[in-house]
DRENDO-1510 file (C-alpha; in Angstrom, 1 decimal, always signed):
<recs>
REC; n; res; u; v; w
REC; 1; UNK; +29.3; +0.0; +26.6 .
REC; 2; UNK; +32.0; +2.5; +27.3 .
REC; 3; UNK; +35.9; +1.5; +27.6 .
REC; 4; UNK; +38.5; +3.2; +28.7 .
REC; 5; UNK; +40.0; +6.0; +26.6 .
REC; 6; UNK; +36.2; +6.9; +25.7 .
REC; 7; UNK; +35.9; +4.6; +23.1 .
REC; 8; UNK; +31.9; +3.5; +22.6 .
REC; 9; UNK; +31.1; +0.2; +21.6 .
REC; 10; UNK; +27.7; +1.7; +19.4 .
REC; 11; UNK; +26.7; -2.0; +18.2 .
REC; 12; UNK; +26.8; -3.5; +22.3 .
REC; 13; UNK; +25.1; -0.5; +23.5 .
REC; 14; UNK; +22.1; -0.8; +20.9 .
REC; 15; UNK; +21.9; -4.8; +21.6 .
REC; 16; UNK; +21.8; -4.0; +25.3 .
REC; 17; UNK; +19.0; -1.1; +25.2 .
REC; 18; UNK; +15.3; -1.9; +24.8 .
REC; 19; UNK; +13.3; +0.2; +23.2 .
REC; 20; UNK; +11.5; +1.7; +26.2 .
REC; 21; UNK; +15.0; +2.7; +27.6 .
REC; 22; UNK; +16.2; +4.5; +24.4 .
REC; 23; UNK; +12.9; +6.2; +25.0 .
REC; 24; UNK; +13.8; +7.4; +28.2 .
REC; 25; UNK; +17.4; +8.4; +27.7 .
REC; 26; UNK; +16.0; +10.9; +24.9 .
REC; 27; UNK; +13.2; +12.2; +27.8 .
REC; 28; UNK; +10.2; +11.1; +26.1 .
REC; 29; UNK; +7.3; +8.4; +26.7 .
REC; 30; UNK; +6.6; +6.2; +24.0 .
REC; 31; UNK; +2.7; +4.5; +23.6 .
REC; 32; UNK; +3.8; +1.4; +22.2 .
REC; 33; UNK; +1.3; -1.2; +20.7 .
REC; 34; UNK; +1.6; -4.4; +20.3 .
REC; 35; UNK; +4.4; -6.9; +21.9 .
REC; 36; UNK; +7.1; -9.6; +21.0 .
REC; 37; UNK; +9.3; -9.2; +17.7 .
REC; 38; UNK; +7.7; -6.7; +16.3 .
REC; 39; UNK; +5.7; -3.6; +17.8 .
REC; 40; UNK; +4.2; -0.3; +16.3 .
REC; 41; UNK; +5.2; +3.7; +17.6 .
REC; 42; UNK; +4.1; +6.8; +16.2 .
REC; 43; UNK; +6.7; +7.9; +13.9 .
REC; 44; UNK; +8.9; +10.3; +15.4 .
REC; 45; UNK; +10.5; +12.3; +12.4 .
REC; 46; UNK; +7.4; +14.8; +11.6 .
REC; 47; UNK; +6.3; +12.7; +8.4 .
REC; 48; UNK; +2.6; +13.7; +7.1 .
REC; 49; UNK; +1.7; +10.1; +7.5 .
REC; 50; UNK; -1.5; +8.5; +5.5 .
REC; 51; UNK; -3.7; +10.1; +8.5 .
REC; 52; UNK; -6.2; +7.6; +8.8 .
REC; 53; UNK; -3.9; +4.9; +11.3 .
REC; 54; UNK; -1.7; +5.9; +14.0 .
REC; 55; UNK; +1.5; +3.9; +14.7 .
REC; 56; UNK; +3.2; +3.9; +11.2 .
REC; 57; UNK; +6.6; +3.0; +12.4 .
REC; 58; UNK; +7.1; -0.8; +13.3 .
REC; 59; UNK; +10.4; -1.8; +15.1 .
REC; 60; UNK; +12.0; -5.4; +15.4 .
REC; 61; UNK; +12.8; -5.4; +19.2 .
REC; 62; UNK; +14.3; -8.9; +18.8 .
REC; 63; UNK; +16.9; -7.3; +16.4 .
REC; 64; UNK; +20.1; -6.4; +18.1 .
REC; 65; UNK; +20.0; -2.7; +16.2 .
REC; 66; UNK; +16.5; -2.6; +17.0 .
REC; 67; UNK; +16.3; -1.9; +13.0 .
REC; 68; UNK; +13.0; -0.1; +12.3 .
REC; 69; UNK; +10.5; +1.0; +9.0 .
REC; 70; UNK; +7.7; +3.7; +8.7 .
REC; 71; UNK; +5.0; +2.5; +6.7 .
REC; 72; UNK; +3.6; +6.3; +5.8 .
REC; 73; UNK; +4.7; +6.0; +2.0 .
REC; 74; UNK; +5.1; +9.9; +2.9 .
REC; 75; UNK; +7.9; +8.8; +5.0 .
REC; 76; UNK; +9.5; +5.3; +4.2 .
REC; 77; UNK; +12.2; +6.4; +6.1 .
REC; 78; UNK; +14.4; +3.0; +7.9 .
REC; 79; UNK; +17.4; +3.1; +10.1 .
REC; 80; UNK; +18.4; +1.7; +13.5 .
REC; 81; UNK; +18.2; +2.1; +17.2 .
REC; 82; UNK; +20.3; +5.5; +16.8 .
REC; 83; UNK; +18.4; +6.8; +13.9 .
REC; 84; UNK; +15.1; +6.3; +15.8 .
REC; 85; UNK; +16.4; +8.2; +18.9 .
REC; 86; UNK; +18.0; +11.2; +16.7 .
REC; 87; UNK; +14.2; +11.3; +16.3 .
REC; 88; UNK; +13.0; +11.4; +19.6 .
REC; 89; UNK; +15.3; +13.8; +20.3 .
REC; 90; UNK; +14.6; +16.5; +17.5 .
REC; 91; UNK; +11.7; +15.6; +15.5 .
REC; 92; UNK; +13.3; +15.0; +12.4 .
REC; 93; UNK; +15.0; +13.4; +9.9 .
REC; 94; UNK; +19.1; +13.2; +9.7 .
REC; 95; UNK; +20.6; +16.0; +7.7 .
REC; 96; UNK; +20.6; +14.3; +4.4 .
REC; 97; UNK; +18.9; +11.2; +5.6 .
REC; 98; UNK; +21.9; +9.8; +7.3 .
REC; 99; UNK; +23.0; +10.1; +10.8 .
REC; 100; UNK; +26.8; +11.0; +10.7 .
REC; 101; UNK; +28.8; +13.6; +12.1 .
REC; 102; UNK; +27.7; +16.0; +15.0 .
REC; 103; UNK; +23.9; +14.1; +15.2 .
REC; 104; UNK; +25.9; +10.8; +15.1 .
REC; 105; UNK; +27.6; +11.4; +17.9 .
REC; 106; UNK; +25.3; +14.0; +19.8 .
REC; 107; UNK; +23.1; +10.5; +19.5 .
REC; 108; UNK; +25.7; +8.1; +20.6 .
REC; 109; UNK; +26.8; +10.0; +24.0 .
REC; 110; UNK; +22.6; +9.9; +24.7 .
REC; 111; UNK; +22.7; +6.3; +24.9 .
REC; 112; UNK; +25.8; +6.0; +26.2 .
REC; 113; UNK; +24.3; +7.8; +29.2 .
REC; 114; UNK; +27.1; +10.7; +28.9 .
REC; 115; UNK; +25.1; +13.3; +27.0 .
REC; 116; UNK; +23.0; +16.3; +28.1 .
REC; 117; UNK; +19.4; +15.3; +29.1 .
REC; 118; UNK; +17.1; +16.0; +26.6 .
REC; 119; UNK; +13.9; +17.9; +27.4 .
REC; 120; UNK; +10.8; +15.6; +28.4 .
REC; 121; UNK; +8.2; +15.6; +25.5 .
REC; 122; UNK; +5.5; +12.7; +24.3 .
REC; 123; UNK; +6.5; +10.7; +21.4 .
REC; 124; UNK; +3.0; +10.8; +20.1 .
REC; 125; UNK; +1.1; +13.4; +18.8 .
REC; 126; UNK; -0.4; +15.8; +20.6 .
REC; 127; UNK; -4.2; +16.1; +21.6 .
REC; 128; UNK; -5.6; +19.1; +19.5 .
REC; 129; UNK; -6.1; +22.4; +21.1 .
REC; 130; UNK; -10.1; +23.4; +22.5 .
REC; 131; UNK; -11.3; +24.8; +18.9 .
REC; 132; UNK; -9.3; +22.9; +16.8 .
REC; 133; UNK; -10.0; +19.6; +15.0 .
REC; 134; UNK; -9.4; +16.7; +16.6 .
REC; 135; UNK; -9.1; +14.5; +13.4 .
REC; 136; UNK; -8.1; +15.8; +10.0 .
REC; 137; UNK; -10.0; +15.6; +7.5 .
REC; 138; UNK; -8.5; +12.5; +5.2 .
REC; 139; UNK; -6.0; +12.5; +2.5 .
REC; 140; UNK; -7.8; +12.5; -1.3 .
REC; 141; UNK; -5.3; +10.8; -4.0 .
REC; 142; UNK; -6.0; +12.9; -7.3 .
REC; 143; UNK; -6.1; +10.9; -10.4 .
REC; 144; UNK; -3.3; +11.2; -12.8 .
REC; 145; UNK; -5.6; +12.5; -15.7 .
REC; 146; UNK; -7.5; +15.7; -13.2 .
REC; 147; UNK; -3.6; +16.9; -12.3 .
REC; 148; UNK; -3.0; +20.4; -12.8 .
REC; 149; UNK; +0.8; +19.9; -14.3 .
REC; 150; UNK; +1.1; +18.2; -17.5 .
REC; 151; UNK; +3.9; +15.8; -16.3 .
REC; 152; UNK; +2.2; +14.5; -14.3 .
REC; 153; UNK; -1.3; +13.9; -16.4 .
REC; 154; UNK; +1.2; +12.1; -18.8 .
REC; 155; UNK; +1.6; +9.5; -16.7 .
REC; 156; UNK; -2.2; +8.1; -16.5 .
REC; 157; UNK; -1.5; +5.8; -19.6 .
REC; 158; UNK; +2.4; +4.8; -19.2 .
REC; 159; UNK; +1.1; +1.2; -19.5 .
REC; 160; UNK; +1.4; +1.2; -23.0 .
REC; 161; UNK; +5.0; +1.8; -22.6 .
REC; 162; UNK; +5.0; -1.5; -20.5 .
REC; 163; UNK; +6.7; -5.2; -22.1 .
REC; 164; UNK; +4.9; -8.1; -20.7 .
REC; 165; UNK; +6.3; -10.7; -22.8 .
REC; 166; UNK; +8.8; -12.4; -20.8 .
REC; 167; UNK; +10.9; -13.0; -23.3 .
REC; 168; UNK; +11.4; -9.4; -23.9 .
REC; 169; UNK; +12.6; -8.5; -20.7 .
REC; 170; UNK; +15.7; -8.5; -19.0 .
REC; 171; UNK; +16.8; -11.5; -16.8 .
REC; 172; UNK; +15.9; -10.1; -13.9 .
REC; 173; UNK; +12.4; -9.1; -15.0 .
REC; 174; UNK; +11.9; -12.3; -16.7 .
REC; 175; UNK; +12.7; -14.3; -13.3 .
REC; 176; UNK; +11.0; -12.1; -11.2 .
REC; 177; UNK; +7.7; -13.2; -13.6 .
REC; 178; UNK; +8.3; -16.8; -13.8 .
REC; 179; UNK; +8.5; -16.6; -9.9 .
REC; 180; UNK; +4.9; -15.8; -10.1 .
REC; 181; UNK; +3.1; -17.9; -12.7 .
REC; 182; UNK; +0.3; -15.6; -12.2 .
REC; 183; UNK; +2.1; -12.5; -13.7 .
REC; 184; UNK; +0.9; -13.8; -17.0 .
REC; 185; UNK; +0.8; -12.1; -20.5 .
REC; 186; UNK; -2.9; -12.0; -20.5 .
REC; 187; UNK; -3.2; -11.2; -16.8 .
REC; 188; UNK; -0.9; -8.6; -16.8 .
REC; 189; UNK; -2.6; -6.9; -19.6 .
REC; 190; UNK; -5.8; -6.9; -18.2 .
REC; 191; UNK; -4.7; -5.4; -14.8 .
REC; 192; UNK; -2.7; -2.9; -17.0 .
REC; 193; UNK; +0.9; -4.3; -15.3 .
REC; 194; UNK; +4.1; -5.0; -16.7 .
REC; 195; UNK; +7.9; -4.1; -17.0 .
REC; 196; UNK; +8.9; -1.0; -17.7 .
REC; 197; UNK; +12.3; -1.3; -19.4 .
REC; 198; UNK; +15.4; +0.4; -18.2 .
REC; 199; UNK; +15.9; +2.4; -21.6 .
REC; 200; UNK; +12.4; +4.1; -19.9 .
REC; 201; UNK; +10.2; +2.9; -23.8 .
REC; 202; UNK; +11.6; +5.5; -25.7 .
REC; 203; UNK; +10.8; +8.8; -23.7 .
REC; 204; UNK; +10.9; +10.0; -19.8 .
REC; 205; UNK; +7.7; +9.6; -18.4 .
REC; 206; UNK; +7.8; +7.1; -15.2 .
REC; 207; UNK; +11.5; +7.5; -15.7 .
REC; 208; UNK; +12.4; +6.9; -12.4 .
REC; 209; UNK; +10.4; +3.8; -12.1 .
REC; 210; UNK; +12.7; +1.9; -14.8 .
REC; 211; UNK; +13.5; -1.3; -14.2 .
REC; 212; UNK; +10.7; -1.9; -12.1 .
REC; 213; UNK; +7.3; -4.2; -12.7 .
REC; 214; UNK; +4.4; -1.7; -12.0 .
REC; 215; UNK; +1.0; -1.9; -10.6 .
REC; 216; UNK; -1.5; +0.8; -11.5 .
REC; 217; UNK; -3.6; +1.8; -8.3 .
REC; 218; UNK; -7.4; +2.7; -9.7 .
REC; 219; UNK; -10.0; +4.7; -8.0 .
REC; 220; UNK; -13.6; +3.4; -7.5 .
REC; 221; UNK; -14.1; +5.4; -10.6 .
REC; 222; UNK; -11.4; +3.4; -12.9 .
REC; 223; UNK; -8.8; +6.3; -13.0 .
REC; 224; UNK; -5.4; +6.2; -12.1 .
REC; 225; UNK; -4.4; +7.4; -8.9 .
REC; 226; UNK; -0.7; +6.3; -8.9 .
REC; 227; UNK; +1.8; +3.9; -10.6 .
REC; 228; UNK; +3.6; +1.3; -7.6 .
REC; 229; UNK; +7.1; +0.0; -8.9 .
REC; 230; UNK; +8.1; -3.4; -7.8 .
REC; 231; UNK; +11.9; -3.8; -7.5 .
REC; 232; UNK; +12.7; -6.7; -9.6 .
REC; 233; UNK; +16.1; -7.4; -7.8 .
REC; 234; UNK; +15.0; -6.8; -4.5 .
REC; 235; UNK; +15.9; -10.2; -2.9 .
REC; 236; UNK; +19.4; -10.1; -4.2 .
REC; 237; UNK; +20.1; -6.2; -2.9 .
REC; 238; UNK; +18.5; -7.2; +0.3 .
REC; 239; UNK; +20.7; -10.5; +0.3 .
REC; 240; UNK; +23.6; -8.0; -0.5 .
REC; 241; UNK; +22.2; -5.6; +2.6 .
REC; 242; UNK; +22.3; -8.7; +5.4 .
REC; 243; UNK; +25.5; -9.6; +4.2 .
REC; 244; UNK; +27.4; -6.8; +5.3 .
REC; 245; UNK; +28.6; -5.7; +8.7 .
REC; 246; UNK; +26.4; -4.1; +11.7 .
REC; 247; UNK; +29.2; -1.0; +10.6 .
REC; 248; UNK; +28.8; -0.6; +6.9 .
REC; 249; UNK; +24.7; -0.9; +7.3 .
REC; 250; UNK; +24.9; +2.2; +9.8 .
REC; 251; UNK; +23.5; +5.1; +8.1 .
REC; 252; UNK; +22.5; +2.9; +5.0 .
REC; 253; UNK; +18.4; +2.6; +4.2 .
REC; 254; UNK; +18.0; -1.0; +3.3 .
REC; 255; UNK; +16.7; -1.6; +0.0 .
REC; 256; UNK; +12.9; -1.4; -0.7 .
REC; 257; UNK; +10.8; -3.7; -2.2 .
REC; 258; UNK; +8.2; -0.9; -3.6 .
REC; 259; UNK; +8.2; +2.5; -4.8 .
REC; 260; UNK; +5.4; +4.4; -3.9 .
REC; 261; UNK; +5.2; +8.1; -5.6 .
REC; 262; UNK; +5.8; +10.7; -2.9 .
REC; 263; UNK; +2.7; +12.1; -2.1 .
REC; 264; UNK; +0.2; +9.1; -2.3 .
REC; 265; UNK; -1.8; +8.2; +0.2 .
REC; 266; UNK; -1.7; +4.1; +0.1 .
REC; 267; UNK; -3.8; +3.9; +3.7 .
REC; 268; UNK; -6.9; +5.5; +1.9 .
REC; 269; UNK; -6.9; +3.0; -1.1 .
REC; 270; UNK; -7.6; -0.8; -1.5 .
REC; 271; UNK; -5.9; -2.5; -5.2 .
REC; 272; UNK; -8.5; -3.8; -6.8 .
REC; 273; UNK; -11.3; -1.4; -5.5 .
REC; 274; UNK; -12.6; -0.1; -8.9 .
REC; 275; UNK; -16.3; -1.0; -9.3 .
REC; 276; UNK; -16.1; -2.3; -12.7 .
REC; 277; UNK; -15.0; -5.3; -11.6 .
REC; 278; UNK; -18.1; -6.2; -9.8 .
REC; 279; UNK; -19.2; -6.3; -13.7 .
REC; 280; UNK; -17.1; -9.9; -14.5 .
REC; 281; UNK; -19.0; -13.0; -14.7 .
REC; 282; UNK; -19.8; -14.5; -10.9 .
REC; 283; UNK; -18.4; -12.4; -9.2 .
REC; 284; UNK; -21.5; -10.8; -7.1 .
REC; 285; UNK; -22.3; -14.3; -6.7 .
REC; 286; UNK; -19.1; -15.2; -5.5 .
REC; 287; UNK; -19.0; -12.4; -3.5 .
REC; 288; UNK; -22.8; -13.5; -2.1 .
REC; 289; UNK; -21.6; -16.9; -1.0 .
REC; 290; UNK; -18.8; -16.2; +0.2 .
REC; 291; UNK; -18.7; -12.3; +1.2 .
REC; 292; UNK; -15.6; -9.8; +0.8 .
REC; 293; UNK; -12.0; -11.3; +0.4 .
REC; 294; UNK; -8.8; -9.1; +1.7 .
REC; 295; UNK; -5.3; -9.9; +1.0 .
REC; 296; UNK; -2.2; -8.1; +1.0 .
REC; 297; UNK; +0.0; -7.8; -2.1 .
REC; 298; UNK; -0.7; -7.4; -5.6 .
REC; 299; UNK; +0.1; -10.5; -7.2 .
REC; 300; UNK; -2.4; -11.8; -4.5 .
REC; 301; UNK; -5.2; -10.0; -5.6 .
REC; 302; UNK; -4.2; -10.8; -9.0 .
REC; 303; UNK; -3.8; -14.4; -8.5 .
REC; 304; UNK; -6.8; -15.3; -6.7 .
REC; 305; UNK; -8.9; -12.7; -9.9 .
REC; 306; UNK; -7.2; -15.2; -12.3 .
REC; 307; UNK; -8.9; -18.1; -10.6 .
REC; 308; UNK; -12.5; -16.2; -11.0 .
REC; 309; UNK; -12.2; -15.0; -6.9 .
REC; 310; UNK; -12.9; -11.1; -6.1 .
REC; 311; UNK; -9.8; -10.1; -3.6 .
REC; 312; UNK; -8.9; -6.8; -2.2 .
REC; 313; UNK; -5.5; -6.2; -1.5 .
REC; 314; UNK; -4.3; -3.6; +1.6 .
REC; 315; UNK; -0.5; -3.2; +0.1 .
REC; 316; UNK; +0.9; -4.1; +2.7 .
REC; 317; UNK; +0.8; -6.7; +5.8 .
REC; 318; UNK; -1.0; -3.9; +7.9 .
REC; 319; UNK; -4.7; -2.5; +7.0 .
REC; 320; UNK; -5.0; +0.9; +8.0 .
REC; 321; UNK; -8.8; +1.4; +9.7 .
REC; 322; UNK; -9.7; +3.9; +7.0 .
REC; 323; UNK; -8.8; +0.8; +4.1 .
REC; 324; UNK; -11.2; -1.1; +6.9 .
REC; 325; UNK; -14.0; +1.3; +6.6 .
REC; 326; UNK; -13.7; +1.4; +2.8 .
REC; 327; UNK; -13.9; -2.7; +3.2 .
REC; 328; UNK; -16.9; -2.7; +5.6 .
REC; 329; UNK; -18.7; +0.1; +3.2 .
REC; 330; UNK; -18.3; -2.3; +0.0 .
REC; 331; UNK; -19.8; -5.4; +2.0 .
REC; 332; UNK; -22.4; -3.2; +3.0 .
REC; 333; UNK; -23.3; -1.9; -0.4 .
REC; 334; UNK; -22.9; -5.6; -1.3 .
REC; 335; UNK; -25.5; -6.8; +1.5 .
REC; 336; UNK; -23.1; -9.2; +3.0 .
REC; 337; UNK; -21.5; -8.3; +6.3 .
REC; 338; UNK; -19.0; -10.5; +6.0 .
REC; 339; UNK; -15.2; -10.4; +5.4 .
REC; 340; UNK; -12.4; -13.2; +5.0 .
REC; 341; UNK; -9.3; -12.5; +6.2 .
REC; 342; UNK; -6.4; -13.9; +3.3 .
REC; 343; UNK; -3.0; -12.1; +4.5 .
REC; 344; UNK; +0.2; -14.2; +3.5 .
REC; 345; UNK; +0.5; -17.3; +5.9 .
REC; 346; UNK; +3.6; -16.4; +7.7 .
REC; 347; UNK; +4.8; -14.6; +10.7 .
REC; 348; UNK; +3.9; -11.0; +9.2 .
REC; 349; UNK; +0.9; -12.1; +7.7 .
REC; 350; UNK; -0.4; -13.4; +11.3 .
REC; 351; UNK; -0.1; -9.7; +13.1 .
REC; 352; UNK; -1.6; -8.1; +10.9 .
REC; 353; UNK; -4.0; -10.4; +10.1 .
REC; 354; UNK; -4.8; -10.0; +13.9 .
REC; 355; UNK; -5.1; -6.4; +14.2 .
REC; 356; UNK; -7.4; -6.8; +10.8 .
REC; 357; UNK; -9.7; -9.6; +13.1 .
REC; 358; UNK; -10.0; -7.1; +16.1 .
REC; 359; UNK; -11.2; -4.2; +13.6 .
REC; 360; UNK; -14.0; -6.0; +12.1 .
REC; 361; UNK; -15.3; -7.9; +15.3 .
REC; 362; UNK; -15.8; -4.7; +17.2 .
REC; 363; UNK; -17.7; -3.5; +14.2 .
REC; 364; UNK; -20.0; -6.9; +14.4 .
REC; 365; UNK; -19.1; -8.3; +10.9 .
REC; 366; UNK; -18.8; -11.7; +10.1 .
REC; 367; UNK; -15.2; -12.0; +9.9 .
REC; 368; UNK; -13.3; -15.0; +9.6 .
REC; 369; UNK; -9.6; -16.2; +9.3 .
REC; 370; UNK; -9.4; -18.1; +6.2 .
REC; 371; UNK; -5.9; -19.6; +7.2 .
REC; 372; UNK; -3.0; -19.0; +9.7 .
REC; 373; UNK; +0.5; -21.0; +9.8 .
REC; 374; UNK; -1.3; -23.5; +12.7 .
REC; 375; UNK; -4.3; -24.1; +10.9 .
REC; 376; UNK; -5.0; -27.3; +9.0 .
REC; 377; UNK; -2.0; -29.1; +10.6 .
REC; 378; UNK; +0.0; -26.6; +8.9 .
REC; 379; UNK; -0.7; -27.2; +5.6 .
REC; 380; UNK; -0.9; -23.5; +4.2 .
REC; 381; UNK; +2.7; -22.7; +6.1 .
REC; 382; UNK; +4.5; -19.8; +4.0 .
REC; 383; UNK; +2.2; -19.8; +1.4 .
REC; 384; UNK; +0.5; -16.9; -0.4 .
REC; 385; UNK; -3.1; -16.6; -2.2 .
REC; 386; UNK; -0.8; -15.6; -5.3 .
REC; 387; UNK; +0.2; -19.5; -5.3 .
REC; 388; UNK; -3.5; -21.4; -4.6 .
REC; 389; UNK; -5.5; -23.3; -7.0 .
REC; 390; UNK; -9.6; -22.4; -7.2 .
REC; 391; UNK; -10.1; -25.3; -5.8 .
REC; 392; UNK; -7.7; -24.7; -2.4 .
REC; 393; UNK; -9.5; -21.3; -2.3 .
REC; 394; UNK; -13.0; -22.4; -2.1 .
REC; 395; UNK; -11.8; -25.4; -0.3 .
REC; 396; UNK; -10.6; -23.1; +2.3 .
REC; 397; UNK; -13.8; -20.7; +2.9 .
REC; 398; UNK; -16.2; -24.1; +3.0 .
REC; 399; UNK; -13.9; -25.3; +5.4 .
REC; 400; UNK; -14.4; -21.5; +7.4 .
</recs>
């Protein structure tokens, strides 16, 4: 909206543009997928991505700013309406990683309709050229201990620099813990977790994951391929994040509730994949009556392993389809075709859960929902497999 004087009213404008016509105003053609609240582009800013999924960025098109997330841990990168089309118009990034200035308002006379067409190009990315690849070839995550600089190989054992007493950590360690009763002392050693205090333990290695609970991500082979930090005091900095204005969030990132190390390829890996745990006591029976369990978060995996049940987690709501080859490979090795579907039982939790359903059914496995938000009368709304009892668990696949 534009009033006299040339004063633009950036927040109306954004609220009144899908994200089609933001497309358009920038000269390009956007393959959406998906519909409603939430749909999936290609990400626009030149990111590596994990290369094994297209459509890393997902934007909330009921959201007035049209606010928006790229799920290549490459990338990360969030912003708005206008951040997305400073994209779509050059390719990249903000200078610095904030749009301000000269991009700011080269952006904001686009959608106003009062700027200089852009040149028509294809969001997505383009077909490869006759004699090149079609695909590249996919992303290998090194382990920690095979890395050529010593820095880095220092990090494969920071878990003995972890505190997993709660009593030992700070408050907002200690609640984050007691918020999940399956973060215990025990379980957390054996999964090689735990709070890495702010002080860092006494030298610098993982120093910028202080203050952060953190989740080792092991190879088939055992090794360590990254360390994930969990923001302890997420919730409140996101509380802090909604609470201000549609003005002071321009330009801001909102906070993020995991830190991946640059570099690491989640969309290749599954937590919990190492094969030595096919080596604790039922669980290739468990896994014979029941087939291959897949959730999404950590604590989930862990969880559902401290009730004596074999999960998978993806990291995230959305399974990339090489994570969904890696999952059909196991159940083959396994000699059970057959895969259970376990993301959170919420809104999120149902799209991907969706787009998890249609990968495995084309592939002709035996793949079943174990619960959605309608099922059951609606008993398992909001809840998580972090937070269910053995017997809700195998209550739940008889019942499937």
């Amino acid at each position: 909206m534009q009033k006299p004087g040339g004063y633009i009213d950036v927040d109306a404008l954004q609220a009144q543009t899908s994200l089609e016509q933001a497309a358009v105003k920038c000269g390009i053609a956007l393959d959406v997928k998906g519909s409603g609240p939430e749909v999936r582009i290609d990400c626009p800013f030149g990111c590596a991505g994990d290369h094994c999924g297209r459509k890393e960025i997902a934007v909330k098109t009921d959201n007035p700013q049209k606010v928006f997330q790229c799920h290549a841990y490459e990338c990360q990168f969030r912003g708005n309406l206008l951040a997305l089309m400073h994209g779509f118009l050059t390719g990249s990034k903000p200078t610095g990683g904030k749009l301000k200035g000269d991009e700011f308002q080269r952006v904001k006379k686009v959608l106003a309709g009062t700027g200089e067409p852009a040149a028509s190009r294809p969001a997505s990315r383009q077909p490869a050229a006759a004699g090149e690849t079609a695909t590249p070839p996919l992303p290998v995550n090194k382990p920690l201990i095979d890395a050529t600089k010593e820095r880095v190989r220092e990090l494969h054992n920071i878990d003995e620099k972890l505190i997993r007493d709660v009593a030992t950590m700070n408050p907002a360690a200690a609640a984050y813990v007691r918020r999940h009763p399956c973060l215990t002392s025990e379980s957390l050693l054996k999964w090689r977790s735990g709070y890495l205090p702010n002080d860092g333990g006494g030298d610098k290695r993982g120093w910028s994951l202080r203050g952060n609970i953190l989740y080792p991500v092991l190879s088939e082979h055992g090794k360590v391929l990254a360390w994930v930090g969990r923001d302890v005091q997420f919730e409140q900095r996101e509380r802090e994040f909604q609470q201000l204005s549609p003005v002071e969030r321009s330009g801001k990132e909102p906070p993020a509730k995991h830190r991946f190390p640059k570099g690491f390829h989640r969309g290749v890996e599954l937590f919990g994949q190492q094969a030595s745990r096919l080596k604790e006591p039922g669980y290739r029976d468990f896994i014979a009556d029941h087939g291959l369990i897949v959730a999404e978060g950590f604590n989930d995996v862990i969880g559902l392993d401290n009730l004596g049940v074999p999960a998978l987690g993806i990291m995230s709501n959305r399974m990339t389809d090489t994570q969904g080859e890696k999952i059909a490979r196991f159940a083959k090795q396994l000699g059970v075709e057959r895969v259970n579907l376990m993301f959170d039982c919420e809104a999120t939790g149902v799209e991907g859960a969706k787009e998890a359903l249609w990968f495995f059914a084309e592939r002709k496995f035996d793949v079943r929902l174990v619960w959605s938000p309608a099922m059951y009368n609606g008993e398992y709304q909001g809840k998580q497999p972090e937070s269910l009892t053995q017997e809700e668990v195998v209550g739940l696949l008889r019942r499937r």
